[in-house]
N, C-alpha and C positions, 0 to 999 in steps of 0.2 A: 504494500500500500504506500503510494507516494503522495507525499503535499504539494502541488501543482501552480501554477498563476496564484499566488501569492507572496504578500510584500513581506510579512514574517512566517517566522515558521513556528507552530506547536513543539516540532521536536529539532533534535539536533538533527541539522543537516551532515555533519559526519558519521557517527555513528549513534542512531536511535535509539538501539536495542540495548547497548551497553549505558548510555543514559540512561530508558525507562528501567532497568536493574537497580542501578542505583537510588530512583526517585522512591520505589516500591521499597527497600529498603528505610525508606521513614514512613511508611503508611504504617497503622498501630497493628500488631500483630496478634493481639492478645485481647479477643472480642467475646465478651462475656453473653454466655445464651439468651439472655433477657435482653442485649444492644444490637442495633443496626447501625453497621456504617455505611457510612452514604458517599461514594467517592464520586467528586465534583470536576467533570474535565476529562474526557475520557479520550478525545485526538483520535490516535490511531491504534491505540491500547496499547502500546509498550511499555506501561509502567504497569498493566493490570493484568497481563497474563503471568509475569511472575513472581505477582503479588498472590494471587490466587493460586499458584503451585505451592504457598507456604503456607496457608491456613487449612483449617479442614471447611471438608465439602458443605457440613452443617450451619458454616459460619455465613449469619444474615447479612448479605450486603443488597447495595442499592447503587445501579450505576448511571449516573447523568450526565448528557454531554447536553452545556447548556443552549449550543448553538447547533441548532435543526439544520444545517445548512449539509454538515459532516454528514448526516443521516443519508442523504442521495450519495455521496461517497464510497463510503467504508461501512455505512450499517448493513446490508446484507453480509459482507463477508465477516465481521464481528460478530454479528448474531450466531454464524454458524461456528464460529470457533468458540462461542461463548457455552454454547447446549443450553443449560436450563437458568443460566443468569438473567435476570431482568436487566434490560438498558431500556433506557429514555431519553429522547433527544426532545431539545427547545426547551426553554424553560419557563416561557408566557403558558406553552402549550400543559409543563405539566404541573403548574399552581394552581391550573382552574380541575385537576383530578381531584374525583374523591379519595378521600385519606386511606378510606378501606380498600385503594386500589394497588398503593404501592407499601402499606407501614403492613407488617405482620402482627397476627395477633399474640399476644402475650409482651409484646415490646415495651421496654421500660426506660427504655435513655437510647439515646441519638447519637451518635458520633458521627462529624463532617472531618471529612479530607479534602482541602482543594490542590487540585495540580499547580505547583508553584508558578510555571509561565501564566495558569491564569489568574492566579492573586494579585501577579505582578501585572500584567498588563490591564485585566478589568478589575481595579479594589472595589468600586461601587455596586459592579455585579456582587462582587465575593461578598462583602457585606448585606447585599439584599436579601441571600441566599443563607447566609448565618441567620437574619433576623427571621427569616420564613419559618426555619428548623427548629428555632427555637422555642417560638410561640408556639408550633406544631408538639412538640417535646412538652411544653409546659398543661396544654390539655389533655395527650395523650395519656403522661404523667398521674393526672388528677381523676382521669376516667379509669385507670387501673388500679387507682389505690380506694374508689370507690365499688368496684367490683372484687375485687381481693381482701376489704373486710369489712365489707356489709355486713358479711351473718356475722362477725366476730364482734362489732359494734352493737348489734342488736342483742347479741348474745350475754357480751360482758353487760351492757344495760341491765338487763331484767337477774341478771347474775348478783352484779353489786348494788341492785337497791333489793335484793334477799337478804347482803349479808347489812347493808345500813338499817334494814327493819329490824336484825337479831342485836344488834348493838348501836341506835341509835344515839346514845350519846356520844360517840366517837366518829359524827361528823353535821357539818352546819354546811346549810346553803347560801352561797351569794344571793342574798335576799333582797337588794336592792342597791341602786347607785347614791355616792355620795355626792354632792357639790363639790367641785374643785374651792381645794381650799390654799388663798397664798402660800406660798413660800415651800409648799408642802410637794416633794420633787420622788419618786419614783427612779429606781434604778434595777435595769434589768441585765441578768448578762447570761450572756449568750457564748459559746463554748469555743470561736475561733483561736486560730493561732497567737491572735493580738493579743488575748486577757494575759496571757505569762507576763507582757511587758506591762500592762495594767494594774496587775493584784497590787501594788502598794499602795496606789490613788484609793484602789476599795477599802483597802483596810484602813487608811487613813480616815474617812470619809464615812465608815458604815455608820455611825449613831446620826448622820445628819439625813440620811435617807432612809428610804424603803427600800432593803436590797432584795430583789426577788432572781432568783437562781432558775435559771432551764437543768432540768434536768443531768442534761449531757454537762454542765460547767459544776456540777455540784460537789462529785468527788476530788476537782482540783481546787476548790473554795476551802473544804474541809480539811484539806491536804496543807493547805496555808495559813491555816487556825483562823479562818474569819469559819461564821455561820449565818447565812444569811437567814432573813425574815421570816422566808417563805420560799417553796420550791411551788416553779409550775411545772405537770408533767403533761400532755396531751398524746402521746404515742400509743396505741394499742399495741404496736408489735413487742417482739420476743425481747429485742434490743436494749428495751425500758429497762429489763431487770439486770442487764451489767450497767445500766449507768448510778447505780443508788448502790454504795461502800458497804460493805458487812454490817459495818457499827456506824449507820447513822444516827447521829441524836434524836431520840425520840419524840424532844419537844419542838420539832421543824415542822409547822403545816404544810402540808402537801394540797396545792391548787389543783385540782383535775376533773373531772366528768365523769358520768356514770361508765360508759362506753369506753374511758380509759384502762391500762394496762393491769392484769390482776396483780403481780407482782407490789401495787401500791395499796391494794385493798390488803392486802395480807399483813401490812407493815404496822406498828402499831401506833406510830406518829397520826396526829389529827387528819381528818380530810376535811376538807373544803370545796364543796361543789360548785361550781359556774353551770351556768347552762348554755349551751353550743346552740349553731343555728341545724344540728341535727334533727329532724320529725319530733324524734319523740321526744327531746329536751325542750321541746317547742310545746305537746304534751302534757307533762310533765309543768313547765310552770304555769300552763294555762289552770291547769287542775288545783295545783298545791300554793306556787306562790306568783301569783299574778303582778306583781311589781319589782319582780326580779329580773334584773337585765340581761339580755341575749345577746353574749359577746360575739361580736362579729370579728370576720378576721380575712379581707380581702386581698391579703397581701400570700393568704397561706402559707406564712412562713410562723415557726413560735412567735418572734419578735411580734407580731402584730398583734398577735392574740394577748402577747403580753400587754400593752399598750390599751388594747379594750380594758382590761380586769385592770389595771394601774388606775385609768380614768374613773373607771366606779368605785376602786376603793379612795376618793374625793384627791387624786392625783394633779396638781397644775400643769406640771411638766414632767417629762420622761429623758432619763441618760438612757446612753446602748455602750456598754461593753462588753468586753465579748467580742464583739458585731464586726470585726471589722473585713475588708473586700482587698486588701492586701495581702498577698502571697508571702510563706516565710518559707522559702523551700520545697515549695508547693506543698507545705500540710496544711490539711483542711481542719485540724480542730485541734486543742492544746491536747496538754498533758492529762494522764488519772481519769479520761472518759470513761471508760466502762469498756470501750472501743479493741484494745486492746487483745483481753477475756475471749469478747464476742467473735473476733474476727479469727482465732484460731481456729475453731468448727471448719471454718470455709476454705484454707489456707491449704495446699497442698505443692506439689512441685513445681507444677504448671500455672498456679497461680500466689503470687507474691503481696506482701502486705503494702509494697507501691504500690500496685495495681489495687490494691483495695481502699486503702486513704491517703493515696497523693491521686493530683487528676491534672490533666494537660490543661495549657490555657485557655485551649478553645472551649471546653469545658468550665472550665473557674468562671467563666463570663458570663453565661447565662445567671448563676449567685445576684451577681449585682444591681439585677431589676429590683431585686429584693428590698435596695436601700431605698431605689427611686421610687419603687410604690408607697413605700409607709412613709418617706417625706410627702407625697402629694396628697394621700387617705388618712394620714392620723388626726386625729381628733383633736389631738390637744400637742404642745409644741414640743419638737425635739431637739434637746438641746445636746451643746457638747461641754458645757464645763456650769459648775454651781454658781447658783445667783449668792452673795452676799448675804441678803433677807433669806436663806434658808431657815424654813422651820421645822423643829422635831415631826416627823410623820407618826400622829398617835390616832387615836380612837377608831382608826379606821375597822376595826370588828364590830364596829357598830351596824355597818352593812349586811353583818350575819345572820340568820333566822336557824334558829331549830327547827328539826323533824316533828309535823302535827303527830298529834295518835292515829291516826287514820291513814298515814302514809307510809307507804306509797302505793295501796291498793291493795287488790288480787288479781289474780291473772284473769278470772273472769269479764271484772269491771275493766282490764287493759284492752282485753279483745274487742269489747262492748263500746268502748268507747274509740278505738279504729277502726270497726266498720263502718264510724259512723261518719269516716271522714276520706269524703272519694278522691282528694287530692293528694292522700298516702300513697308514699310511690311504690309501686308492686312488688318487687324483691322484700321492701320492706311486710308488706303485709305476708308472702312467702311463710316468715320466718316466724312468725307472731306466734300461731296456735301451737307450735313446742316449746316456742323461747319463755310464755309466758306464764306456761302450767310450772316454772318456779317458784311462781306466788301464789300457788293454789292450798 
């Protein structure tokens, strides 16, 4: 295959094949079954035929050459050297595809490769083409983590308000929002690579704030002799129960949801409930506490949810440590996570604890919407250093309400009361008549 009447050329006009070896040799070799990579540029495929002699046959890729033009060229004879790879030429042509046409089902992250000549010579292509993926990755994302635990959601629900009925003094509902009250400042932190260089600002600083802990930064808080206020935990999965130390202090409230991870029910620290913008936490305070606020969290990341629950407990303003969108090595989260524990299960020859918590930069950048949504959505202001006029953050448990006697039902009256509601989404109702004969 030759490049013809043009002004530049895709490949080396000396020798192609020895070039496309080389290039293939930086494409990521080590494609995790849950990821598609999507190679961007495809010319005359001398970087992809023995890119594809190195991977195995199972591994999902995605091939785009963005300019339809090559397609009357070289696409016939590609295709037949290709067998059963998918290629796609134009790339106006394939933005307006439905997603079920080229993303595989079960897919849980994205990986782009663009062919360096075309970074270099189109960056505003190459950039359009990142932002496309990305957005696409971010609902894909959001669509799988609501089919892979629905029933665990619904399940843990009707599971931990069984065991809040057998020991209800051992937890209180976010029962209502406060007024923001001056001076009174909220500090969240959040588990990146930054807090290492941060823990001294917190420990200096904790009695002037509200420190509230994520989960994932708790065992390196504790590790540092500070203890914060309060932990939020919102993760259902498995992961929850390495990020919480053997010997946590028991008098630490744990902020979480019904629907949250058992490992925190089982713990004998307080709980404290919020309620989600999930059905049945929707539910749940229409029933029991009608002036209890529905933390929303549009940014779906902790950080935001944290920000709702700071505002109602009568929060002015919100710090983010933790937080931050600079690389240290490329690791993605500090010290004493839990991360660590967790990630041996998974670890084998073939796969390395780089490849599990370090991540390439094209990668790292999707993260950083993350800051730009909760500066434009949050509610109340974020800042970066303490006002002066700080004042002690106190009463804020005044937002708390106890468990009625009556609460939280039986499974009868649960069912009874979601049939009666036809805008329950179906999966959810699926699960009801097992999930809820707990409370019977």
């Amino acid at each position: 295959m030759k490049e013809e009447n043009s002004s530049f050329h895709l490949h080396s006009t000396q020798n192609p094949i020895k070039e496309g070896e080389r290039i293939s040799l930086s494409i990521p070799n080590i494609i995790q079954k849950d990821e598609l990579l999507i190679l961007i540029g495809i010319g005359c495929g001398y970087h992809i035929f023995p890119y594809l002699k190195s991977v195995e046959v199972t591994t999902k890729i995605l091939l785009l050459e963005p300019f339809e033009e090559l397609e009357t060229l070289v696409g016939t004879e590609l295709r037949e050297n290709l067998g059963t790879r998918s290629i796609f030429y134009g790339w106006n042509r394939f933005t307006s595809l439905e997603k079920t046409s080229w993303l595989p089902s079960g897919t849980k992250n994205i990986r782009i490769f663009i062919h360096p000549n075309y970074s270099r010579r189109y960056p505003e292509l190459g950039k359009e083409i990142q932002d496309f993926f990305q957005k696409k990755e971010e609902t894909s994302q959001n669509k799988l983590a609501k089919e892979e635990y629905g029933r665990l959601w619904v399940r843990n629900f009707f599971k931990h308000l069984q065991k809040c009925e057998e020991n209800k003094n051992s937890y209180r509902i976010l029962g209502r929002s406060l007024q923001a009250q001056s001076g009174k400042i909220g500090c969240f932190v959040g588990a990146s690579p930054n807090l290492e260089s941060e823990i001294d600002w917190i420990r200096e600083n904790r009695e002037k704030i509200f420190l509230l802990s994520s989960d994932t930064a708790l065992g390196f808080l504790l590790e540092n002799k500070i203890q914060p206020h309060a932990v939020l935990s919102i993760d259902s999965g498995l992961g929850t129960f390495y990020h919480f130390p053997e010997k946590i202090p028991a008098d630490i409230p744990i902020f979480t949801w019904f629907g949250g991870a058992s490992r925190i029910f089982d713990l004998k620290n307080p709980k404290i409930i919020y309620l989600s913008t999930h059905p049945l936490d929707q539910i749940l305070g229409a029933k029991f506490y009608p002036k209890a606020p529905i933390l929303e969290n549009p940014s779906l990341n902790v950080a935001g949810l944290a920000v709702s629950l700071l505002k109602s407990l009568g929060a002015e303003s919100v710090l983010l440590k933790g937080f931050g969108f600079s690389r240290e090595g490329s690791k993605t989260h500090c010290r004493s996570t839990g991360y660590e524990r967790y990630d041996r299960f998974f670890l084998h020859r073939r796969r390395s604890l780089f490849n599990s918590r370090y991540i390439p930069e094209s990668r790292w950048k999707t993260r950083t919407s993350v800051a730009e949504i909760l500066q434009k959505w949050s509610p109340i202001p974020l800042i970066s250093k303490l006002d002066p006029k700080v004042q002690t953050f106190s009463d804020w448990e005044t937002s708390l309400e106890n468990c009625p006697s009556n609460f939280p039902g039986t499974g009868t009256e649960w069912r009874k009361i979601c049939s009666q509601i036809s805008e329950l989404p179906a999966d959810i109702k699926m699960y009801l008549s097992r999930e809820t004969r707990l409370l019977d």
